[in-house]
mmCIF entry with sequence, helices, sheets and N, C-alpha, C, O atoms, coordinates in Angstrom:
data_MODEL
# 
_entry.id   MODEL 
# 
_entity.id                         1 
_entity.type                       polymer 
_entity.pdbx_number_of_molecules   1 
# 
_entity_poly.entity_id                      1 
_entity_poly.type                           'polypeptide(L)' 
_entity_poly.nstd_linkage                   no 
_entity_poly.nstd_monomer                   no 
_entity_poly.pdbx_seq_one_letter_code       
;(UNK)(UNK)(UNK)(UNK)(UNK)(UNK)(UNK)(UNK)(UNK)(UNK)(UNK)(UNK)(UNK)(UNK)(UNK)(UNK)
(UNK)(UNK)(UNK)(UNK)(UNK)(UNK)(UNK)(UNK)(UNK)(UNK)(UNK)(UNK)(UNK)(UNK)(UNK)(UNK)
(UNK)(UNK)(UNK)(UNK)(UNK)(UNK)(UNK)(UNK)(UNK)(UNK)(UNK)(UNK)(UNK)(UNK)(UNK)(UNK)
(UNK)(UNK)(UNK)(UNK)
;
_entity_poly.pdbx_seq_one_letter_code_can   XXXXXXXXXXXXXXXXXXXXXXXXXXXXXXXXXXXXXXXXXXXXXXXXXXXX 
_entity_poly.pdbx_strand_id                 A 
# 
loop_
_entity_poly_seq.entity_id 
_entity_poly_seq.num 
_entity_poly_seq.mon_id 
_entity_poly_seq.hetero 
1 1  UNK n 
1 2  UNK n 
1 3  UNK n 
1 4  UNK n 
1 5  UNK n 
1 6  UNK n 
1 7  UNK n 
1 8  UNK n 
1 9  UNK n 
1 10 UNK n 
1 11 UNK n 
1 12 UNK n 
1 13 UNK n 
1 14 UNK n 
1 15 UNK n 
1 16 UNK n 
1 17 UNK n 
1 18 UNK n 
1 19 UNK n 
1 20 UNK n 
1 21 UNK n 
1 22 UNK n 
1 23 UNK n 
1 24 UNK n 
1 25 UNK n 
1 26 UNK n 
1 27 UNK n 
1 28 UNK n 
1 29 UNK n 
1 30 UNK n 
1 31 UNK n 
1 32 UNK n 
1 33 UNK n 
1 34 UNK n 
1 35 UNK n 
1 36 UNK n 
1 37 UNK n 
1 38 UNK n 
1 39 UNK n 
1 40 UNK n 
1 41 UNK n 
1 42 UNK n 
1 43 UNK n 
1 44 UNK n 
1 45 UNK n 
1 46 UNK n 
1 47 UNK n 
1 48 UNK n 
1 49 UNK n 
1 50 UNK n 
1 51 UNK n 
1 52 UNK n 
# 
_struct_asym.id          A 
_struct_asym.entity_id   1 
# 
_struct_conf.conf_type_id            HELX_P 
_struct_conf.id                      HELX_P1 
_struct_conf.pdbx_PDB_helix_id       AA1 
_struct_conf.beg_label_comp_id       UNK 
_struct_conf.beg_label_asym_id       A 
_struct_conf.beg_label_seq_id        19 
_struct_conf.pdbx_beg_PDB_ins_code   ? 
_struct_conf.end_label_comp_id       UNK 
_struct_conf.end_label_asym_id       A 
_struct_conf.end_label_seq_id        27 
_struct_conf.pdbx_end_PDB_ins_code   ? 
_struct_conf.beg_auth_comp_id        UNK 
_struct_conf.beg_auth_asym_id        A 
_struct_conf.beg_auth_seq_id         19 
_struct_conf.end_auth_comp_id        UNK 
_struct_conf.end_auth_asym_id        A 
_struct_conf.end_auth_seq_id         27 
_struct_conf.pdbx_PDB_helix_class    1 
_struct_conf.details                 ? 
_struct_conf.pdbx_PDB_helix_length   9 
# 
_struct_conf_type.id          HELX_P 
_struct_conf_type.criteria    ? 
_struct_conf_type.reference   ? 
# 
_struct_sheet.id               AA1 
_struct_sheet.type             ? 
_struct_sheet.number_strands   3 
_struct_sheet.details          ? 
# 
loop_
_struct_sheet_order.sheet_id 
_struct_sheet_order.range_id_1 
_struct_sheet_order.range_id_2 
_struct_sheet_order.offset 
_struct_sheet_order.sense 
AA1 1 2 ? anti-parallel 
AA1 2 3 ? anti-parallel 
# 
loop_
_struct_sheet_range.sheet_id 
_struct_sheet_range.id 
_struct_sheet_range.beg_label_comp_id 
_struct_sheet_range.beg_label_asym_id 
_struct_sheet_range.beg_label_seq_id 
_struct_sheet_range.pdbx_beg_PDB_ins_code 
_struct_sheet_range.end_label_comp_id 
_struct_sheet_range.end_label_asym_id 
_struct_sheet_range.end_label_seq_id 
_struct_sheet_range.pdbx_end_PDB_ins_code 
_struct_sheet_range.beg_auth_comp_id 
_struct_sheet_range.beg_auth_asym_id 
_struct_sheet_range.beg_auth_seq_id 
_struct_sheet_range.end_auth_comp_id 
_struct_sheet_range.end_auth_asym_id 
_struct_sheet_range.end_auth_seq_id 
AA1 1 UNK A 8  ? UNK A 10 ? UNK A 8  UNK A 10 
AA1 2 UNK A 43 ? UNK A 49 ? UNK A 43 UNK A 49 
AA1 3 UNK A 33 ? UNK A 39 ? UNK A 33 UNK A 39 
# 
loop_
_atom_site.group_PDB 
_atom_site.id 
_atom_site.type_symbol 
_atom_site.label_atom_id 
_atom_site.label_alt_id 
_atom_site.label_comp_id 
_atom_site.label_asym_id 
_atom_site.label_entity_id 
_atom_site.label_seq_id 
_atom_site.pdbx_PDB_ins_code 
_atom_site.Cartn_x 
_atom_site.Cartn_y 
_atom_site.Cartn_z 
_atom_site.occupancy 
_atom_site.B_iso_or_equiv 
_atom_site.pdbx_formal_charge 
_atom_site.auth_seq_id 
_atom_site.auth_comp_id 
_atom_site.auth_asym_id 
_atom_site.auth_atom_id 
_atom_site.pdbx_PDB_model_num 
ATOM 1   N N  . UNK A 1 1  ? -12.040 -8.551  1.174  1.00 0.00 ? 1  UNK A N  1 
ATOM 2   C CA . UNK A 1 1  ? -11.472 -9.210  0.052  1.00 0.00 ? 1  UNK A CA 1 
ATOM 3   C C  . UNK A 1 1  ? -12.055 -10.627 -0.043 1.00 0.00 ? 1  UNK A C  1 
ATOM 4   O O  . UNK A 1 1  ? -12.414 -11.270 0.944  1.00 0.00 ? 1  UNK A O  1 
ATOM 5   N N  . UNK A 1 2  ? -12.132 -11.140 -1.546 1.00 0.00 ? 2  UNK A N  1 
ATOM 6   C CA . UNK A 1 2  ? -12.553 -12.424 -1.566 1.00 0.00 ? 2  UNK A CA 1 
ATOM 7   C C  . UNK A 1 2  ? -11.403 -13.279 -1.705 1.00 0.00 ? 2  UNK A C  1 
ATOM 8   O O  . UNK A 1 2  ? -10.345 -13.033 -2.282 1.00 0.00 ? 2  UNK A O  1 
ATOM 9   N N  . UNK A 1 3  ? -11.784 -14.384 -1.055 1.00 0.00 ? 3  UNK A N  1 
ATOM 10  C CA . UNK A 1 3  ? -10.502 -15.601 -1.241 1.00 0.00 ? 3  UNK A CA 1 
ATOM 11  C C  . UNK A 1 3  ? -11.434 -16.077 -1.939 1.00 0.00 ? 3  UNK A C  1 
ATOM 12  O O  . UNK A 1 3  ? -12.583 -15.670 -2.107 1.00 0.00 ? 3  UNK A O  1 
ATOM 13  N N  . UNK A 1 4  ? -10.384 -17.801 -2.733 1.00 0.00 ? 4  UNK A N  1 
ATOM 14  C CA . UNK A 1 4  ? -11.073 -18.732 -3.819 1.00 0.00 ? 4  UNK A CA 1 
ATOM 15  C C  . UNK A 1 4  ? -9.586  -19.654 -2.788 1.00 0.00 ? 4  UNK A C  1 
ATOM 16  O O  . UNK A 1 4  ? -8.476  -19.124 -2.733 1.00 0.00 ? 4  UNK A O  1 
ATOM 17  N N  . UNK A 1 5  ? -9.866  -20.957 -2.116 1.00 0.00 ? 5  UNK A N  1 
ATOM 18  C CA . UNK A 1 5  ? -9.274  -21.966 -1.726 1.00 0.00 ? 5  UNK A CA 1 
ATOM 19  C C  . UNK A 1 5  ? -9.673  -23.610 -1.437 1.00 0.00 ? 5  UNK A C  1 
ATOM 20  O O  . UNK A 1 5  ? -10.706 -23.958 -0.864 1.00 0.00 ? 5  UNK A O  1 
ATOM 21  N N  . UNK A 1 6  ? -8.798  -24.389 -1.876 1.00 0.00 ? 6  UNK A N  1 
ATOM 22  C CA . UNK A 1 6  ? -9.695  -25.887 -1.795 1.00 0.00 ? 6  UNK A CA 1 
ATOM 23  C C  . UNK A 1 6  ? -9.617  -25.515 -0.507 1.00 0.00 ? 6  UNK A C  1 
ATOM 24  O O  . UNK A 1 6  ? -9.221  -24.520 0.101  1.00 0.00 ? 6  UNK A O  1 
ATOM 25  N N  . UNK A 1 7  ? -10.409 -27.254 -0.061 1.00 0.00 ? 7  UNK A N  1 
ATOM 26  C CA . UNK A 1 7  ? -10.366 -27.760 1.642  1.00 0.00 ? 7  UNK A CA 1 
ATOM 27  C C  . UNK A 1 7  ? -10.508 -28.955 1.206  1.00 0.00 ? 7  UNK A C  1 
ATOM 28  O O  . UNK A 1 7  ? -10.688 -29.204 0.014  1.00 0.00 ? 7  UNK A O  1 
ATOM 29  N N  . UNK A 1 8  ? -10.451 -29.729 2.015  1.00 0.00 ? 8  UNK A N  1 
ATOM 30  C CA . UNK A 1 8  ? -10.790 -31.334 2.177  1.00 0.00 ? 8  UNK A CA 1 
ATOM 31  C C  . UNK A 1 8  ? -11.980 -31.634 3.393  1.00 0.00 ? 8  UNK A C  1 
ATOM 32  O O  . UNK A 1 8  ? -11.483 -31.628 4.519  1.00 0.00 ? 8  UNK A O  1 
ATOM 33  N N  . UNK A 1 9  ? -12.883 -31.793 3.372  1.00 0.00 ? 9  UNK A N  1 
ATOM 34  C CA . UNK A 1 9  ? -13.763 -32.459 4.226  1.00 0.00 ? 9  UNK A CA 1 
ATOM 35  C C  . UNK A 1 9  ? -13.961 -33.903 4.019  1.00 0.00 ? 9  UNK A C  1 
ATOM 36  O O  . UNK A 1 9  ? -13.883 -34.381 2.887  1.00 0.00 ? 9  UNK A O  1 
ATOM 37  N N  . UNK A 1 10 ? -14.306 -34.882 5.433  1.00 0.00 ? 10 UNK A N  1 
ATOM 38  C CA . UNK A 1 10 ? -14.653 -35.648 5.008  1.00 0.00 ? 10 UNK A CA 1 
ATOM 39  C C  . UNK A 1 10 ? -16.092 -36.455 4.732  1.00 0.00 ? 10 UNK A C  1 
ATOM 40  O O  . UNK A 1 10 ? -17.207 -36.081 5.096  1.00 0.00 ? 10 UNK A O  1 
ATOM 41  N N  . UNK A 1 11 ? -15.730 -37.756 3.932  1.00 0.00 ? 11 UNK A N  1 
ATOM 42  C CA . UNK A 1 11 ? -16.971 -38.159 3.290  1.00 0.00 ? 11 UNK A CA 1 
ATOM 43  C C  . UNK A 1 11 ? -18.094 -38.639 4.077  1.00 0.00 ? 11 UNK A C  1 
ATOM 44  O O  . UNK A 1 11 ? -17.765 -39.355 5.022  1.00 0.00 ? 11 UNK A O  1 
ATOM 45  N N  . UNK A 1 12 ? -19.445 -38.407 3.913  1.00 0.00 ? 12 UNK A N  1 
ATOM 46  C CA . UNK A 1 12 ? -20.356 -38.856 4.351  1.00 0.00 ? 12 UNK A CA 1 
ATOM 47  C C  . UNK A 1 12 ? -21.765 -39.413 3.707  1.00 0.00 ? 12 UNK A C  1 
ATOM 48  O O  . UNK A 1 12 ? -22.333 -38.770 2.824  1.00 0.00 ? 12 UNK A O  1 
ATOM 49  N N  . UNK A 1 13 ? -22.291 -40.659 4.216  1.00 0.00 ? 13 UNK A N  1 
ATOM 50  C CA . UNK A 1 13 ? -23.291 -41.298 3.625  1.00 0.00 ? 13 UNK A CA 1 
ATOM 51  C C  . UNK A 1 13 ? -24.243 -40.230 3.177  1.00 0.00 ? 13 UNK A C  1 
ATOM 52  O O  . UNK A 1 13 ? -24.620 -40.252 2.005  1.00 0.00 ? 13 UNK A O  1 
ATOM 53  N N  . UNK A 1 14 ? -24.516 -39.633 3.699  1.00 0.00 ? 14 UNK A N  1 
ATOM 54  C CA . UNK A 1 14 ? -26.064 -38.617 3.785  1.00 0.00 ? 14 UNK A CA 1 
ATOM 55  C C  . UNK A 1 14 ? -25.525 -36.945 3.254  1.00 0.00 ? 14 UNK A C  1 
ATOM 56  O O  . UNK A 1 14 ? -25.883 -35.931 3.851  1.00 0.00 ? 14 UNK A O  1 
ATOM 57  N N  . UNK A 1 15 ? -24.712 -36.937 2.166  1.00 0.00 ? 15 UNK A N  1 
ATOM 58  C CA . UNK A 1 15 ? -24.092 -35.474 1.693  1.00 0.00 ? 15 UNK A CA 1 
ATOM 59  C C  . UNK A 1 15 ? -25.553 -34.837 1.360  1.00 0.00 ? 15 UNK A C  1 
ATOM 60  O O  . UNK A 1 15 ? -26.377 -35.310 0.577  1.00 0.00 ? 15 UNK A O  1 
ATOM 61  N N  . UNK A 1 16 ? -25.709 -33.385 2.316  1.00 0.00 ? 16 UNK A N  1 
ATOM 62  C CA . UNK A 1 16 ? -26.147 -32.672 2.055  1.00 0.00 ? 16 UNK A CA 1 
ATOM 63  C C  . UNK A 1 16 ? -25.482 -31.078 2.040  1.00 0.00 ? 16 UNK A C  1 
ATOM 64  O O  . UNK A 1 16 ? -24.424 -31.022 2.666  1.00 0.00 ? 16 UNK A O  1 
ATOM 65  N N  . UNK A 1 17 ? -25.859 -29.976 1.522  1.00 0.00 ? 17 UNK A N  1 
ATOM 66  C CA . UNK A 1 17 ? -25.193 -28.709 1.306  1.00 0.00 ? 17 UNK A CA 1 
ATOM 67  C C  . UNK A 1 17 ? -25.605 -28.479 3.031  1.00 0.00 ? 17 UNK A C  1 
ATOM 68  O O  . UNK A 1 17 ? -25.275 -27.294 3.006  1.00 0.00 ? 17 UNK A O  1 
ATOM 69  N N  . UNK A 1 18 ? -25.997 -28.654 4.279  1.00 0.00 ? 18 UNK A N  1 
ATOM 70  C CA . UNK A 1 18 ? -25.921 -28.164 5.356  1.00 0.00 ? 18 UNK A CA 1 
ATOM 71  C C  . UNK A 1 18 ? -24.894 -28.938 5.783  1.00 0.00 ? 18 UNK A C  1 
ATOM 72  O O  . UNK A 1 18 ? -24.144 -28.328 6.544  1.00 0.00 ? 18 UNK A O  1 
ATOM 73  N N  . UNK A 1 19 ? -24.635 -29.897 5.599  1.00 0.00 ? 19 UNK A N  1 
ATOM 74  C CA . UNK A 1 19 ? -23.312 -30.510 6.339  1.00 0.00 ? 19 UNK A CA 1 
ATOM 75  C C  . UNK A 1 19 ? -22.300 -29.867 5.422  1.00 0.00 ? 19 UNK A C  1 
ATOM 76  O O  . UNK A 1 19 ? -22.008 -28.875 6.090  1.00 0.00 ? 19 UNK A O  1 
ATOM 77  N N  . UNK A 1 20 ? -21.776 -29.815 4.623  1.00 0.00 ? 20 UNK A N  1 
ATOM 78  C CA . UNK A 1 20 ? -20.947 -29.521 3.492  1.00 0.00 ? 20 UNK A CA 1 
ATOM 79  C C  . UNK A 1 20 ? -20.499 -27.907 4.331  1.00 0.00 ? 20 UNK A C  1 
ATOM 80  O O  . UNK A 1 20 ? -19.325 -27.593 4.529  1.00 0.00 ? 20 UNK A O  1 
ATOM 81  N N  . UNK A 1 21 ? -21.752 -26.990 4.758  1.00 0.00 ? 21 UNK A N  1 
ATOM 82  C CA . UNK A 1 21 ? -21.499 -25.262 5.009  1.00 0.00 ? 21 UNK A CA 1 
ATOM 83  C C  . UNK A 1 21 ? -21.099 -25.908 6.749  1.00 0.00 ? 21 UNK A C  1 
ATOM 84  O O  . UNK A 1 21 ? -20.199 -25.257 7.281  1.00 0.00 ? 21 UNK A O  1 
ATOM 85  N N  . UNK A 1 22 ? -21.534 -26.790 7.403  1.00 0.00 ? 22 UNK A N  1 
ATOM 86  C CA . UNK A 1 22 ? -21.042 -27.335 9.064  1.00 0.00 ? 22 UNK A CA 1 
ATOM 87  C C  . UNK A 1 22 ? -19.753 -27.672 8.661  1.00 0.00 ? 22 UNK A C  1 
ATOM 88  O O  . UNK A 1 22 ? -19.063 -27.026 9.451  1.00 0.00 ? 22 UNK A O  1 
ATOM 89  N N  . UNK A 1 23 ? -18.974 -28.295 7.906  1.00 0.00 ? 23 UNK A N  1 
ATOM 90  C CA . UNK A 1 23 ? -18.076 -28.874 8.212  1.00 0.00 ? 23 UNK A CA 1 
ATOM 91  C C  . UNK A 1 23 ? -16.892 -27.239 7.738  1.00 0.00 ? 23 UNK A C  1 
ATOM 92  O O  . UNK A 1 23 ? -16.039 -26.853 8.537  1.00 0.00 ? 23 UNK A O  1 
ATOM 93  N N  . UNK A 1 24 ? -17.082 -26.648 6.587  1.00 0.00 ? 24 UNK A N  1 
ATOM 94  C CA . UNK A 1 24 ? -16.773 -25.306 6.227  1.00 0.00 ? 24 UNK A CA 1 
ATOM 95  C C  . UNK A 1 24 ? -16.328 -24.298 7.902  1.00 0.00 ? 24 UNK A C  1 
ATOM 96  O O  . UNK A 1 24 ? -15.323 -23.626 8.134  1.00 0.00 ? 24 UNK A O  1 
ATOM 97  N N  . UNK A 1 25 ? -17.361 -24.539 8.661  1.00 0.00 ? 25 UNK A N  1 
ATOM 98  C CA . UNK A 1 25 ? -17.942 -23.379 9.441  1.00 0.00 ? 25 UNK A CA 1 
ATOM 99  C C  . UNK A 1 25 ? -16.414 -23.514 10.635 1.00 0.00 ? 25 UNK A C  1 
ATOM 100 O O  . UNK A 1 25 ? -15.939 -22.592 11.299 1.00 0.00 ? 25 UNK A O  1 
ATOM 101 N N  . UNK A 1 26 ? -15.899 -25.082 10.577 1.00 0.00 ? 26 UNK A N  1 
ATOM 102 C CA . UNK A 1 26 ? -15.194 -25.881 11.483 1.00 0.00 ? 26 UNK A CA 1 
ATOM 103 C C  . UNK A 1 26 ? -13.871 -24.967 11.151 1.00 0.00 ? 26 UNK A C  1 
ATOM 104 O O  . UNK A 1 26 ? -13.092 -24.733 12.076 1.00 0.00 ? 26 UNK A O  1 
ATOM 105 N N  . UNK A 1 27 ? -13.617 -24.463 9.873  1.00 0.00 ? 27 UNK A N  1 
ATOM 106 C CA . UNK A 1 27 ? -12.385 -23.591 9.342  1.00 0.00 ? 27 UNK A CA 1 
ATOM 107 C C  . UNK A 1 27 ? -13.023 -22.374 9.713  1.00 0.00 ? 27 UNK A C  1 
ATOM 108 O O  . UNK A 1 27 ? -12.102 -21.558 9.685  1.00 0.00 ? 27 UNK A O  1 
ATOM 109 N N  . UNK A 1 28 ? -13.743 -21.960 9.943  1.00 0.00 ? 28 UNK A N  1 
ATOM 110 C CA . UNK A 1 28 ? -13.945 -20.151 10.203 1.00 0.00 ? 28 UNK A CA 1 
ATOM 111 C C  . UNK A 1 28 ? -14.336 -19.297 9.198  1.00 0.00 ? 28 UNK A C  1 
ATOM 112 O O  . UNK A 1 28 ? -14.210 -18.081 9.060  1.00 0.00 ? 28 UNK A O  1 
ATOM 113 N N  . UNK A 1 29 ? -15.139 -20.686 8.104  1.00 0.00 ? 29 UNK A N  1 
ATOM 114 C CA . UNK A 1 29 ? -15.360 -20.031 7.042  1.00 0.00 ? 29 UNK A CA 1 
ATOM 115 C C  . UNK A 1 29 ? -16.836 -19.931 6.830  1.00 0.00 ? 29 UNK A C  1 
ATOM 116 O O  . UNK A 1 29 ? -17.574 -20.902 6.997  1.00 0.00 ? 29 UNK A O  1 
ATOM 117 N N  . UNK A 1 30 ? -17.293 -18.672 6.435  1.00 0.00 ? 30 UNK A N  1 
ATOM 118 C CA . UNK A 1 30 ? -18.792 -18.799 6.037  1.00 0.00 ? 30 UNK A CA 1 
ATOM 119 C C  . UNK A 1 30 ? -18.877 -18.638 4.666  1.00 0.00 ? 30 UNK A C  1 
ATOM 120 O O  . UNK A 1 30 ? -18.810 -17.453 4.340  1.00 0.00 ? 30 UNK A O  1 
ATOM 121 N N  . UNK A 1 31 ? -19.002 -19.421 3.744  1.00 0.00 ? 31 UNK A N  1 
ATOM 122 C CA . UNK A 1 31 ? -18.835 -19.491 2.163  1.00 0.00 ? 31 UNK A CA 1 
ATOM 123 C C  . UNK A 1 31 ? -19.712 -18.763 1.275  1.00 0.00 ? 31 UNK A C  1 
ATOM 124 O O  . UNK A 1 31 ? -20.913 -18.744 1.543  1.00 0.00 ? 31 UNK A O  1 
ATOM 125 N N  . UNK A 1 32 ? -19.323 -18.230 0.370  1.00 0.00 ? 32 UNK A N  1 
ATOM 126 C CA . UNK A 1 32 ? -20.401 -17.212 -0.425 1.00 0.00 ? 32 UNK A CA 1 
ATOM 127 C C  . UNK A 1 32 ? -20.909 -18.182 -1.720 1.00 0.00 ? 32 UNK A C  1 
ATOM 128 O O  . UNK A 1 32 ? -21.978 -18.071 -2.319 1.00 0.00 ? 32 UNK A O  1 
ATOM 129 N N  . UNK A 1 33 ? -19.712 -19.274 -2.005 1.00 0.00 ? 33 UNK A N  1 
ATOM 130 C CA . UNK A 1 33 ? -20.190 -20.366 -2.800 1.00 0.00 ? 33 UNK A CA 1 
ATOM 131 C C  . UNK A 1 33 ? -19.279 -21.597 -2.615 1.00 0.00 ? 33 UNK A C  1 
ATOM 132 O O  . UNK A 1 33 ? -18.453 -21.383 -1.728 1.00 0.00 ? 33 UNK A O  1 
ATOM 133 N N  . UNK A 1 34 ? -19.176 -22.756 -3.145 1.00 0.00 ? 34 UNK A N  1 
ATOM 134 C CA . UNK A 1 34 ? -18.311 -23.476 -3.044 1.00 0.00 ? 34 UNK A CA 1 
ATOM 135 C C  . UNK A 1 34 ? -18.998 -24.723 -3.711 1.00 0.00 ? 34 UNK A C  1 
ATOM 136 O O  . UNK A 1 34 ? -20.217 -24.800 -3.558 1.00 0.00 ? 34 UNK A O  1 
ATOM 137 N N  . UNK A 1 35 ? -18.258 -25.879 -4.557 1.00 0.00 ? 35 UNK A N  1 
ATOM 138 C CA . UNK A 1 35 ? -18.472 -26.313 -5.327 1.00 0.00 ? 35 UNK A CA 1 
ATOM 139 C C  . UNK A 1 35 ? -16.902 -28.119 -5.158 1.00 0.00 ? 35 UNK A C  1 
ATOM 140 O O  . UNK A 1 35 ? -15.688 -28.248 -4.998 1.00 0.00 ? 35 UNK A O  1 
ATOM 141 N N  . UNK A 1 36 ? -17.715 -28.705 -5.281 1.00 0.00 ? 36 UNK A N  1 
ATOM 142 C CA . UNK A 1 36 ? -17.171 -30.332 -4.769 1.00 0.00 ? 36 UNK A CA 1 
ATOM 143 C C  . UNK A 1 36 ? -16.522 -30.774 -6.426 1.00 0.00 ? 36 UNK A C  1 
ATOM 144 O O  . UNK A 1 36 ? -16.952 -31.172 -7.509 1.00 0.00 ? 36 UNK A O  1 
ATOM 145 N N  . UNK A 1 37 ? -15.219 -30.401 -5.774 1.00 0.00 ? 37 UNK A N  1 
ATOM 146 C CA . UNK A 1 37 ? -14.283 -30.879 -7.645 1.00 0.00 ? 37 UNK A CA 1 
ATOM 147 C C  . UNK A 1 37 ? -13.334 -32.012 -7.682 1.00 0.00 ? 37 UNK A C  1 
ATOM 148 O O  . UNK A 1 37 ? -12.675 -32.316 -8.676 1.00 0.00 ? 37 UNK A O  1 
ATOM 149 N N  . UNK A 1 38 ? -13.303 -32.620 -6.539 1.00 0.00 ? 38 UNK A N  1 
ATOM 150 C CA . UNK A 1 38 ? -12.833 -33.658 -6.663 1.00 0.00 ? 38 UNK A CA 1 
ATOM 151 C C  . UNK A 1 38 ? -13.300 -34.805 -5.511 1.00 0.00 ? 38 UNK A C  1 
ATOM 152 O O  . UNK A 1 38 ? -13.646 -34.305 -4.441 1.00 0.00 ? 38 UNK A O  1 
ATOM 153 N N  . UNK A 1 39 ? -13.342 -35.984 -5.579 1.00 0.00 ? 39 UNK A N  1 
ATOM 154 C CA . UNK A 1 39 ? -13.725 -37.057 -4.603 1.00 0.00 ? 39 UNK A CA 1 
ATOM 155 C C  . UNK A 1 39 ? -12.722 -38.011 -4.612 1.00 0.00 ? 39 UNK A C  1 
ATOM 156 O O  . UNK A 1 39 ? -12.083 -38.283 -5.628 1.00 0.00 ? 39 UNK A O  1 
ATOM 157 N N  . UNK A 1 40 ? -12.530 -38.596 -3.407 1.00 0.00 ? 40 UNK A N  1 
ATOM 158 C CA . UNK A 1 40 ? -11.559 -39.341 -2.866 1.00 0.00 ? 40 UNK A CA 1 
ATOM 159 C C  . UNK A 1 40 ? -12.269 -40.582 -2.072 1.00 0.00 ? 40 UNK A C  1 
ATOM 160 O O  . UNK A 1 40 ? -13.474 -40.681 -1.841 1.00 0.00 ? 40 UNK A O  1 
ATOM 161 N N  . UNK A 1 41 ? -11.232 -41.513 -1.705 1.00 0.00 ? 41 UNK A N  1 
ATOM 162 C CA . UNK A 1 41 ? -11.834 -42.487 -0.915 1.00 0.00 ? 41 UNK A CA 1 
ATOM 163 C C  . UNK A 1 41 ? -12.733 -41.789 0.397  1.00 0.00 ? 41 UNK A C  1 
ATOM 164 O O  . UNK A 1 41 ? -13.915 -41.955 0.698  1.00 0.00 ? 41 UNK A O  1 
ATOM 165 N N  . UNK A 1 42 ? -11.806 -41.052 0.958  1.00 0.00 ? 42 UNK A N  1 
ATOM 166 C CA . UNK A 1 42 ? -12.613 -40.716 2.200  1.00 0.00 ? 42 UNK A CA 1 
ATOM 167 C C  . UNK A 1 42 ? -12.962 -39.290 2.249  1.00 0.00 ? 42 UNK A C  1 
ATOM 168 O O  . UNK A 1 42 ? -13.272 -38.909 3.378  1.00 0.00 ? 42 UNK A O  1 
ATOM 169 N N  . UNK A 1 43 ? -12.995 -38.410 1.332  1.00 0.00 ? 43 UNK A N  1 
ATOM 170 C CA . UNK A 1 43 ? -12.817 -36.770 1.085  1.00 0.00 ? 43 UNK A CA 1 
ATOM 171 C C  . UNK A 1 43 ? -13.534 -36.238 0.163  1.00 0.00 ? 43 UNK A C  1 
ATOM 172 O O  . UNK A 1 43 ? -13.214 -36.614 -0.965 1.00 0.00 ? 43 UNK A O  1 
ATOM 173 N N  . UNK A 1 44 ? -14.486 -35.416 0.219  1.00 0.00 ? 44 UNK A N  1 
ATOM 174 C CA . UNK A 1 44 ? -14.479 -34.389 -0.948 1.00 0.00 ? 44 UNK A CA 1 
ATOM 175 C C  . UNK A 1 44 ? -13.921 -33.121 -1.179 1.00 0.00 ? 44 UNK A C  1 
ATOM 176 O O  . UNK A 1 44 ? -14.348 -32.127 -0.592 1.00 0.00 ? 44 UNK A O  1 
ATOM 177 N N  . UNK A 1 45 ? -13.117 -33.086 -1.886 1.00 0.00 ? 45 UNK A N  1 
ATOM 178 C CA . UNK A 1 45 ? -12.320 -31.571 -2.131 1.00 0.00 ? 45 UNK A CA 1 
ATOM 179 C C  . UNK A 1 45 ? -13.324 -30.803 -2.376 1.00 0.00 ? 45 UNK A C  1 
ATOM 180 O O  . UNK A 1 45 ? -14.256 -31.248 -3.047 1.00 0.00 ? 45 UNK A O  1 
ATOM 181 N N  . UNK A 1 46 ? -13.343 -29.745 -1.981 1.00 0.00 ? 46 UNK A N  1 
ATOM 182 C CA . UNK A 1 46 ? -14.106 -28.420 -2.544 1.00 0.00 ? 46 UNK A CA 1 
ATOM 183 C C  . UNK A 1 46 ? -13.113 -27.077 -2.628 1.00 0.00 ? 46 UNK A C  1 
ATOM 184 O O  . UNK A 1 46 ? -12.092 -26.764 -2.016 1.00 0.00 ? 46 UNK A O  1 
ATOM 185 N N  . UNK A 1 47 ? -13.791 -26.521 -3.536 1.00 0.00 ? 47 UNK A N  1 
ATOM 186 C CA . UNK A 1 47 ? -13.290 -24.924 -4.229 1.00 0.00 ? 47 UNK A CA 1 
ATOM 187 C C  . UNK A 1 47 ? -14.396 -24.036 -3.560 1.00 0.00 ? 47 UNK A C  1 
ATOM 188 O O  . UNK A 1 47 ? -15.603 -24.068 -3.800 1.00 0.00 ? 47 UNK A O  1 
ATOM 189 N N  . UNK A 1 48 ? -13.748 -23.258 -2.692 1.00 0.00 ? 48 UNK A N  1 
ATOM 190 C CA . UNK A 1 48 ? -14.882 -22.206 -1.720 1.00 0.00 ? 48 UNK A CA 1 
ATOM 191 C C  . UNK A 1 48 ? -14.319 -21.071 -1.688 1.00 0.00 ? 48 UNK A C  1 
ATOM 192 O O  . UNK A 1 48 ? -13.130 -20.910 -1.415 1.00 0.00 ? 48 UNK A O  1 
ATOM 193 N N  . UNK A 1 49 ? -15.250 -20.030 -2.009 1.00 0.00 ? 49 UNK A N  1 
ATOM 194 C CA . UNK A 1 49 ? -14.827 -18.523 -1.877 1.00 0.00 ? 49 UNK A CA 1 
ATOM 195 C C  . UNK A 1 49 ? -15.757 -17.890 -1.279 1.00 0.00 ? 49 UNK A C  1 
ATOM 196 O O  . UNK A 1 49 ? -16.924 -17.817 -1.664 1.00 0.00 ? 49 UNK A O  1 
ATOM 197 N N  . UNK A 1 50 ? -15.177 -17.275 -0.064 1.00 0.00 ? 50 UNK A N  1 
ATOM 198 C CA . UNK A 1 50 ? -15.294 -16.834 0.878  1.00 0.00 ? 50 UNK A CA 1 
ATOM 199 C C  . UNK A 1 50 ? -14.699 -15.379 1.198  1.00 0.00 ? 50 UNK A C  1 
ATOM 200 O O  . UNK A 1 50 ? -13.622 -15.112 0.665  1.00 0.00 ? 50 UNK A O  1 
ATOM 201 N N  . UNK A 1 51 ? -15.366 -14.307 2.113  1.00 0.00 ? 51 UNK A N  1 
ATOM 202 C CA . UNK A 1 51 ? -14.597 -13.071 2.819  1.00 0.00 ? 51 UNK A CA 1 
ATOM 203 C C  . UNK A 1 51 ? -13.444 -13.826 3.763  1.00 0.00 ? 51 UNK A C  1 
ATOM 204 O O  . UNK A 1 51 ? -13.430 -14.893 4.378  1.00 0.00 ? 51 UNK A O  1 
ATOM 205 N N  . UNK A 1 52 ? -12.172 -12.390 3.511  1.00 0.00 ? 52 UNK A N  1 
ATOM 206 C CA . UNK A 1 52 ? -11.603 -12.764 4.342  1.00 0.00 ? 52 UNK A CA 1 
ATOM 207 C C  . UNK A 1 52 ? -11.831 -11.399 5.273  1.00 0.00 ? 52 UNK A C  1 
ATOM 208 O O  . UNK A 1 52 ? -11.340 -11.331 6.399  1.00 0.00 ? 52 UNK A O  1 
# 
């Protein structure tokens, strides 16, 4: 089954999509897509859908 759930990671000088899928990986998630919909002082929210 597919899930669709935010997360919060946090922010970093050097955002690249390999840190973005490392910090993901830290939840047990391996993402099929995921997409940065909101920004915060110290956070980017993302929308990731993933197998469960």
């Amino acid at each position: 089954m597919i899930l669709t759930n935010q997360f919060e990671i946090n922010k970093t000088q050097n955002l690249e999509s390999s840190y973005i899928e490392q910090e993901l990986s830290k939840f047990g998630i391996k993402p099929l897509r995921w997409a940065i919909v909101d920004v915060t002082d110290v956070h980017y929210i993302l929308t990731v859908s993933y197998e469960n």
